[in-house]
N, C-alpha and C positions, 0 to 999 in steps of 0.2 A: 132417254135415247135407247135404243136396239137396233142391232145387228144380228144378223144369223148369216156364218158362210157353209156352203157344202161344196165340197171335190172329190173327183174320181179319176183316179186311171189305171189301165190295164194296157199290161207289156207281155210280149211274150218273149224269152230269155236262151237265146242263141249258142250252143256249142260247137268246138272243134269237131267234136263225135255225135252230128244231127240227132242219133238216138237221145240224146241225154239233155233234150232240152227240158225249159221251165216254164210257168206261166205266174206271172205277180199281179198281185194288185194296191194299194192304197185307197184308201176310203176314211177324207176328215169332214170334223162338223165342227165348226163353233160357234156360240150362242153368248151373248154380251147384256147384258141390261145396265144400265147406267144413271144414276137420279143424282141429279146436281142442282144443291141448294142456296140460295143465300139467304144467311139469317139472321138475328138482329145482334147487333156490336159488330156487323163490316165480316163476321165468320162468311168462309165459303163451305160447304158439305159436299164429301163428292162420295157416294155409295156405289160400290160396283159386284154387281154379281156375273159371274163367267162359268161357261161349262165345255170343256174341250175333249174330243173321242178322236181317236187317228185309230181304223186297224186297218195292218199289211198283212197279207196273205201271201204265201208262197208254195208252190207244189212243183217238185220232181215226176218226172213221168212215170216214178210208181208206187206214189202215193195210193194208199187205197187201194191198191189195185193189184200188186204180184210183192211180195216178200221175197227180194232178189236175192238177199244176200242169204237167206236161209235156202233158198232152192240150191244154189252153187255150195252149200256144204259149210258155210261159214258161221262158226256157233258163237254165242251168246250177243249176238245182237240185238237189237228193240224188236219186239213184237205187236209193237205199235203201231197200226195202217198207217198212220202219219209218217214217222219214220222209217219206213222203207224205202231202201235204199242201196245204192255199193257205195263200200266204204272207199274217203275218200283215199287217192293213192300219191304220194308225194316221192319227188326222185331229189339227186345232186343234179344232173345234169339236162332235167327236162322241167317242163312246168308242170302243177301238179293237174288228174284229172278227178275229177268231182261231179255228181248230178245235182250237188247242192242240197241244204237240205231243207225239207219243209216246214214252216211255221205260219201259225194265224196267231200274231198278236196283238192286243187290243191295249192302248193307253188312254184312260179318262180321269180327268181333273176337273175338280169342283172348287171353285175358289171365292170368298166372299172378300173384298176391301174395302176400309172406310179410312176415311182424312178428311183433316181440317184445316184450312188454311185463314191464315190470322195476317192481316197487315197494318203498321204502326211504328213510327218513328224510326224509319229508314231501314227496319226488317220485316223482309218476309218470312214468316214461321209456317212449316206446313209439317201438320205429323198423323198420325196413324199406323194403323197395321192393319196384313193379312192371315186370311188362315183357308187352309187349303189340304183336301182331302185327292190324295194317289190311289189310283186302282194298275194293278198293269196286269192279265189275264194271260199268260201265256199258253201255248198248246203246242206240241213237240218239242223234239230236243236238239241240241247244235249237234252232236256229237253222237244220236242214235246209233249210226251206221260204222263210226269209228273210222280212222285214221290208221293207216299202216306205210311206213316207212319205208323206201328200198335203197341201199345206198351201197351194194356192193362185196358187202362181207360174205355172201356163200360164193362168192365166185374168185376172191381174192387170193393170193397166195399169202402165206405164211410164213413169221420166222420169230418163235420164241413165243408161241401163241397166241403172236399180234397180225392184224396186216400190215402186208406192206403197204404201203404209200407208192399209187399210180399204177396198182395193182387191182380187177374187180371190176366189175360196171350193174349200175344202178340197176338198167333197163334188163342185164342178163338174169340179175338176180328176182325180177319180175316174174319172167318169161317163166323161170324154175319153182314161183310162187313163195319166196324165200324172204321175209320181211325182216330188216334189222331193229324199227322199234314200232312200237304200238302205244294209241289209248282212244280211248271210248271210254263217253260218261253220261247214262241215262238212268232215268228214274219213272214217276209218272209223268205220260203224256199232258198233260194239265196241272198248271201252277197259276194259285193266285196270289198275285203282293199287295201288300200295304202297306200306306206309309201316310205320315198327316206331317202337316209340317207350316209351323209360326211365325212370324213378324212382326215386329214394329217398329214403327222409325221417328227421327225428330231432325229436321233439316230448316236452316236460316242463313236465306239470303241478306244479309246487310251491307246496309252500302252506309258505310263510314266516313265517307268523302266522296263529293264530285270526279274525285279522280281513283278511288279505293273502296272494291267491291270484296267483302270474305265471304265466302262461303261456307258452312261447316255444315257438319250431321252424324249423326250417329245413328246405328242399326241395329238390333238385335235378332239372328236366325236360330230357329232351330228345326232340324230337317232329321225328321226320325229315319233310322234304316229301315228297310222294309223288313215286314212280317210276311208269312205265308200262312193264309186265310186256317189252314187244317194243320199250321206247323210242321209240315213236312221239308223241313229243313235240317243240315247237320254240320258240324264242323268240329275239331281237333280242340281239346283241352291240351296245350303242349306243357311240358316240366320247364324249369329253367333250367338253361344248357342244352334245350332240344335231347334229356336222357329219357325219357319217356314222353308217350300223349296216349291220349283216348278219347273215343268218339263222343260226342256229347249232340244234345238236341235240346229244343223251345224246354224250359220249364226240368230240365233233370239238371244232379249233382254234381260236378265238373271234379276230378281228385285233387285239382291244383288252382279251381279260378271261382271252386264255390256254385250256386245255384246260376245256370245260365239262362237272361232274358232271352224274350219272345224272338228276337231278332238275331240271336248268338254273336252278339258284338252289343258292347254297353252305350248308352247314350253321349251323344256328344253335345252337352248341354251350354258353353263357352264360348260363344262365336258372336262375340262383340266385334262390328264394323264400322270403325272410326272415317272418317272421310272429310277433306278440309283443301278450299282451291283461294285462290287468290288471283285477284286480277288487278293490277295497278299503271293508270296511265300515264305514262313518262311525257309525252307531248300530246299534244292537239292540233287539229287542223289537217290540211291537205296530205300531211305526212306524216300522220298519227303514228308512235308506236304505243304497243301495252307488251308488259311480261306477265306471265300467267307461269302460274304454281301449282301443281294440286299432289296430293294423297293420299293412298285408300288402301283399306282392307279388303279383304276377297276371301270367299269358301265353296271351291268348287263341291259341287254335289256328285259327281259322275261317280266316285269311287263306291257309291251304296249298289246303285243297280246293278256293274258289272261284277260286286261279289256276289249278290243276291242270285244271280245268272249261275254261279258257279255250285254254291252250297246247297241250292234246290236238287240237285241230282247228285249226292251224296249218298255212301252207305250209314246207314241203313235204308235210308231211303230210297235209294236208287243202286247203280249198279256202274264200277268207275275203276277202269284199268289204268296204267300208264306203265310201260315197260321197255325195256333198252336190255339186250342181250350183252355177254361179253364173249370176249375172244373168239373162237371159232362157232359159238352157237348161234343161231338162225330161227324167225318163227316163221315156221308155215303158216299161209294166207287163213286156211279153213280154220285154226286153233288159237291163232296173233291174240285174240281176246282171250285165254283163259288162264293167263299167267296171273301170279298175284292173289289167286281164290285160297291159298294153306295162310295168311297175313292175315292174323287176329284182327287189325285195324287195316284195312284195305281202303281207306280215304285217300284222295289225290291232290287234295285242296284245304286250304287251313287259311284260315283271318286271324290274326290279332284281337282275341277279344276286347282289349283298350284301341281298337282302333279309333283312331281321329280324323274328323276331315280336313284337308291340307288347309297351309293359311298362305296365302299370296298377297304380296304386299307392291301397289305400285304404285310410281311417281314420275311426274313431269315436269319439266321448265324447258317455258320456251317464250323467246323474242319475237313478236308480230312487226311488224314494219309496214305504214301504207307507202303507197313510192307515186310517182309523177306517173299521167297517163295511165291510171285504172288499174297501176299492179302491185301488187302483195305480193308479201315475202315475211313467212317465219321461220325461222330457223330454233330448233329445239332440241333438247334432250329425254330420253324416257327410258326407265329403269323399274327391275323389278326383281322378287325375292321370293322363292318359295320354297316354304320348312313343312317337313310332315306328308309329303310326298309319296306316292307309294311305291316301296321295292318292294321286288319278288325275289324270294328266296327260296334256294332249292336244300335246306340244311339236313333231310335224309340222304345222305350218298352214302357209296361205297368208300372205306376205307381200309387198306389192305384185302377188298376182297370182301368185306363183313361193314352191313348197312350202321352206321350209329344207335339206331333204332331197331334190334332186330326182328321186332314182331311186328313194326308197320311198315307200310308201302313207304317207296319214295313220295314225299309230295311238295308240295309247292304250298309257301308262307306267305302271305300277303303282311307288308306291315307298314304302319305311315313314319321308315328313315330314311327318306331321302331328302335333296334339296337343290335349289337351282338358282341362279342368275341369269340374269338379259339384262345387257346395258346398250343403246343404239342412239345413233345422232338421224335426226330428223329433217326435212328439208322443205318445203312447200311455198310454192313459187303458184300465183293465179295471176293471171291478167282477167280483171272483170271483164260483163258482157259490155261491148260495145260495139256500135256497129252492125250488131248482130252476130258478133264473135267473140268467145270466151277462149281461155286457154288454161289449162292448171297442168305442173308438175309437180309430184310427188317423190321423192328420194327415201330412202333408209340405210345407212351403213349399223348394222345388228353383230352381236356375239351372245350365243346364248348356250348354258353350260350346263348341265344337270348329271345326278347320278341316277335318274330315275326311271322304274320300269314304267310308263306310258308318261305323255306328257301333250297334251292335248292333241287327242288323238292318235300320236306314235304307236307302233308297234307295239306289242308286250312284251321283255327282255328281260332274261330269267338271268341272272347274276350268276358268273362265270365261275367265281371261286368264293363259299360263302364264308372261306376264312379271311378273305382280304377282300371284303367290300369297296374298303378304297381307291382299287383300282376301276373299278366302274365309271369312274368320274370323267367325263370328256362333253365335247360338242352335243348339242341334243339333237334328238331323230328332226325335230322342226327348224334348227340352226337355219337360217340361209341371208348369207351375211348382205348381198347386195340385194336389194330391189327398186325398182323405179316404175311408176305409171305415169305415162304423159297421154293427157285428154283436150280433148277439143270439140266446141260446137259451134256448129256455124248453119246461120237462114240464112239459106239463099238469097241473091239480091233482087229478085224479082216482084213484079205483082206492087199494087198500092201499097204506098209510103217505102216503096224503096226505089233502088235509082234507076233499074231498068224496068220495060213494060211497067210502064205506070198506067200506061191507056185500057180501057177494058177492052177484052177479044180474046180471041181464040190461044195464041202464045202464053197470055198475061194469064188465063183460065188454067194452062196443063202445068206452066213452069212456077208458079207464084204457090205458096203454105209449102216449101220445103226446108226438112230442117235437118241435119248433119253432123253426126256425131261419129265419132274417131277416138281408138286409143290405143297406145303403144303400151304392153307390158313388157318388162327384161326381169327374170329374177336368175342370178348365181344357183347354184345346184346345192342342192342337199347333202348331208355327210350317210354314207354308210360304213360300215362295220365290215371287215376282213373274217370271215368266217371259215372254219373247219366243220363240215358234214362228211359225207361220202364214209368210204368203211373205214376212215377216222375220225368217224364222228365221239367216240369215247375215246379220245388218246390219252385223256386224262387218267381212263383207269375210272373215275368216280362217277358213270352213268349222270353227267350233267345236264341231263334238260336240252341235251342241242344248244347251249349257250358257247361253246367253248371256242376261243379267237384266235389267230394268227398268231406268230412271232414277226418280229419285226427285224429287217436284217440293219438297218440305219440307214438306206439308200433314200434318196427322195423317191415322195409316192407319189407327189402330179409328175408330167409329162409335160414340156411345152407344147403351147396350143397347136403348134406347126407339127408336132409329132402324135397328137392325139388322131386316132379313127374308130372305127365302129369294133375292129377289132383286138383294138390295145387302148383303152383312154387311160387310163395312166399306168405305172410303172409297177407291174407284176414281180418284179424280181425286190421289190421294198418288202416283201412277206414273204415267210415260210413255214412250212410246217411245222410246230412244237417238236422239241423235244418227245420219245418217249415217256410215258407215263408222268407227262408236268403241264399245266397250263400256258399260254401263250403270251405275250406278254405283251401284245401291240395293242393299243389301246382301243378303247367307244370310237366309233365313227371320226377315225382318221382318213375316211379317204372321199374328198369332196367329187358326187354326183357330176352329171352334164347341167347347164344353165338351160336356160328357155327366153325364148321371146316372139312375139304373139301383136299381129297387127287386127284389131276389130273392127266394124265400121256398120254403122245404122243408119237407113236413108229414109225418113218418114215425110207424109204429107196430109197436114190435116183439112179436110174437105166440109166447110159448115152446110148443113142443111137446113131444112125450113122451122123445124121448130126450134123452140128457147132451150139452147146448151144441148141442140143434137151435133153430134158431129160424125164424119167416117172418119178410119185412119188408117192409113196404108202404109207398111212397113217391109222395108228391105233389107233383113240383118243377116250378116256375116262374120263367121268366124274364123280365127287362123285366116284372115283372106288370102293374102301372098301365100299360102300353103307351104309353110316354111316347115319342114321335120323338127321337132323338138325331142331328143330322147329323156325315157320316163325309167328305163328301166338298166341294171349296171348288176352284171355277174360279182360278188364278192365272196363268192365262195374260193378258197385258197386251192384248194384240191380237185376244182372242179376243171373238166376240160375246157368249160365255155369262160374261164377266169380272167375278168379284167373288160369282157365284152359286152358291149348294148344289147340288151335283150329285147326292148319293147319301145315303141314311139308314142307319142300322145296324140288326138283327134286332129286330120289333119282339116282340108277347108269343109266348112259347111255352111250354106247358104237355106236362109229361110224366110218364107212372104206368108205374111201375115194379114189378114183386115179384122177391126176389130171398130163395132159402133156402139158410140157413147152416148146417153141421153141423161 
């Protein structure tokens, strides 16, 4: 068997300031070959080769074409046509403005699998492995054009070389070209990665009883970090105690960590994945239940690429600011980049050279039930653990005034200590099809806890105070305790074999192949974080990464629903501004988001024509239909004027017709 798919499309990418739009593309292929044997002793062979290429392209309107930021006077930016660009510009009180910046990156995978499947005395055995070659070709850089901060401080007043609080405005200190922090991180326009990466597995279904099915298996991965093709890569040999580091690259002498691999992070060679379900049925018949069990290992892979992202534009290799002024001092827009260049070790980013990839562990139990009249019902539990987690640590700060580190830059430690829990009750309610109508409900009541800087997909959260980690621990950026989907389909009752217009004709012809589908989403809101920016963005004193959080007064922080609006949703006066020179003490994501809920509905009708399995089909899908406002977005900045308000809404209705022919 073969397959081969190709897709394309092109967008063109919308701003607030028409000049600064974009233009994207996407362009995938995949390619399948497949040879499935049977052979003698009852084996099945299954050989598969695969080849996968996705590259997106993205360009700003001056790419190629005008070096903006050098024309206006602003130095040490990329000199790269690619990256050209203004940097982008982020306020306390407004959203940030950006041209985005431009990339063509290209991902291709080449993967060969083989297995064999065995059956015999009431086990299914199926085992093999893969092995599969990563290319990922990047060209420009996230960060060419850099970032510059405005929050307040040349415009603010003063007392004791601080500002005051509710003193300063973001946008004045724009106008005056007065940035409070900066960074920019570029290297060469063009990086290539590499990375191979193994498997094999053993998995047996047995069935032990007519009524008792186990499942087990076992896996072994292992997924190299990536290499860059010419090793132009870098990262920090750190001391222990963070009292010294030094630059280190592919293939040189580390003073503290010895000869460093091709990848500057050691192999993570350990990642045995156990997995084992069980299914046993309690009764039979019209009212069957079964309880089902299972448990598994997991290793997410995401944490190689996105340091891989980071270390390619490194010094030496590259060219990497990060800066926070203190007290009364300000960078001008034209200069914001050239702070940092007198720091022997001017690197901004560091890994863990024993970095690990996290281990997530998860399990399930849960009660099936059949019921009278076509419906089901499970109810279950599902729980999970994850150790090895990645924190970000910011452990160059000021202290007294004087970095720990005096001859490197602040930077940022990537390292796998974190950890998390989600425990949730599970709820799933169908009414099979009949009649020509189906029904299922879906419930989740969730709590899920982590100390960790990203966590599928989250944010990135640079750890507030790197002497007391601990307090990091709270709600995670994906928390969201309630959710519920309720779905429905339903054929219309027309047209042959149903009970109206059963005759042929003109009615029975327009209203008869219609099929109807509906679903109600509701999900509870998301937690965020009480933050301090604006020209208190360092009240700490210790130039923290912008991570630095609220105090908390002990007042409750939701509002009742009756007192919630667009411009207070919950209770602004639960938070205040830190103490001078001390951290804040209100914790991760105590203050629960707006919810959402969301009516869909699909209206198709399938029209047969003349030949064998041709068909048309005509499609009426709508989204958000009721046009219901859901808000997406929640001011949580402490100090900010716009504090405690809706800032942004989610897509509201959009309807769309479709035809689409099948043969």
């Amino acid at each position: 068997m073969g397959s081969y798919n190709f897709n394309r499309n092109d967008r063109d990418e919308f701003n607030a300031f028409p000049a600064l739009y974009g233009r994207g593309s996407e362009r995938g292929q995949n390619l399948s070959l497949n040879l499935v044997q049977t052979t003698a002793g009852g084996l099945l062979h299954n050989l598969r080769v695969r080849w996968n290429r996705n590259r997106s392209r993205r360009l700003n309107p001056f790419a190629y074409q005008a070096n903006v930021s050098s024309d206006l006077g602003i130095r040490n930016t990329s000199t790269a046509p690619i990256d050209f660009g203004l940097p982008q510009i982020q306020f306390t009180n407004y959203t940030s403005l950006s041209d985005g910046s431009s990339f063509v990156n290209v991902r291709e995978t080449h993967s060969v699998s083989d297995s064999l499947q065995l059956t015999f005395a009431g086990h299914h055995f199926r085992f093999g492995g893969e092995m599969a070659w990563n290319r990922r070709n990047q060209l420009g850089n996230p960060e060419g054009a850099g970032v510059q901060v405005f929050a307040g401080v040349a415009t603010s007043a003063y007392a004791s070389g601080r500002p005051v609080a509710g003193t300063g405005y973001d946008f004045a200190d724009f106008l005056l070209g007065r940035a409070q922090s900066s960074r920019i991180q570029y290297g060469n326009s063009d990086h290539y990665l590499r990375a191979p990466e193994y498997s094999l597995f053993i998995n047996d279904n047995w069935r032990i009883h007519s009524r008792l099915t186990l499942q087990w298996g076992l896996r072994y991965e292992y997924v190299a970090p990536w290499e860059e093709l010419y090793d132009r890569m870098a990262n920090l040999d750190v001391a222990p105690g963070f009292l010294a580091a030094a630059t280190v690259f592919p293939g040189s002498q580390g003073p503290y960590s010895g000869i460093v691999p091709r990848a500057l992070i050691r192999d993570d060679r350990n990642n045995l994945a156990p997995r084992v379900a069980l299914a046993l049925r309690l009764r039979s018949g019209r009212t069957a239940s079964v309880l089902r069990a299972n448990y598994g290992v997991f290793y997410p892979q995401e944490s190689y690429t996105a340091m891989a992202g980071e270390l390619i534009s490194q010094p030496p290799f590259g060219f990497a600011i990060q800066e926070t002024v203190a007290g009364q001092d300000f960078l001008p827009i034209e200069s914001a980049f050239s702070g940092n260049l007198e720091e022997e070790v001017p690197n901004t980013y560091a890994v863990d050279p024993h970095f690990r990839l996290a281990t997530v562990q998860t399990w399930n139990l849960s009660l099936q039930q059949s019921l009278p009249r076509n419906f089901f019902l499970s109810l279950g539990y599902a729980g999970s653990r994850g150790t090895g987690l990645e924190l970000l640590r910011a452990p160059n700060r000021l202290r007294d005034g004087i970095l720990r580190i005096s001859d490197t830059a602040q930077f940022l430690f990537l390292t796998p200590g974190a950890s998390s829990y989600f425990h949730g009750l599970q709820v799933l309610a169908v009414r099979r099809v009949r009649s020509g109508f189906r029904l299922n409900l879906r419930y989740e009541y969730g709590k899920s806890l982590d100390n960790a800087a990203t966590l599928s997909g989250g944010g990135r959260v640079v750890a507030q105070n790197d002497d007391d980690l601990s307090s990091e621990w709270g709600p995670s950026n994906l928390d969201r305790r309630h959710s519920l989907r309720l779905g429905g389909f339903y054929e219309l009752p027309f047209g042959d074999r149903h009970r109206w217009l059963r005759d042929r004709g003109i009615l029975s012809s327009i209203f008869s192949n219609w099929f109807l589908n509906t679903s109600l989403t509701v999900n509870s809101g998301r937690f965020l974080t009480a933050r301090v920016l604006g020209n208190q963005i360092n009240n700490s004193g210790s130039a923290s990464q912008a991570s630095e959080r609220a105090s908390a007064t002990g007042l409750p922080v939701m509002l009742p629903a009756s007192q919630r609006s667009t411009g207070a949703w919950f209770n602004t006066a639960a938070f205040r501004l830190p103490d001078p020179g001390s951290f804040g003490d209100a914790g991760r994501n105590t203050i629960q988001g707006p919810g959402s809920w969301t009516v869909d509905l699909n209206l198709a009708r399938s029209i047969p024509l003349g030949g064998e399995g041709m068909r048309l089909i005509l499609q009426a899908e709508a989204t958000n239909l009721l046009n219901h406002v859901n808000y997406t977005g929640l001011n949580s900045i402490v100090n900010s004027r716009g504090f405690g308000q809706i800032t942004s809404v989610s897509e509201m209705r959009r309807i769309q017709l479709r035809l689409r022919f099948m043969f």
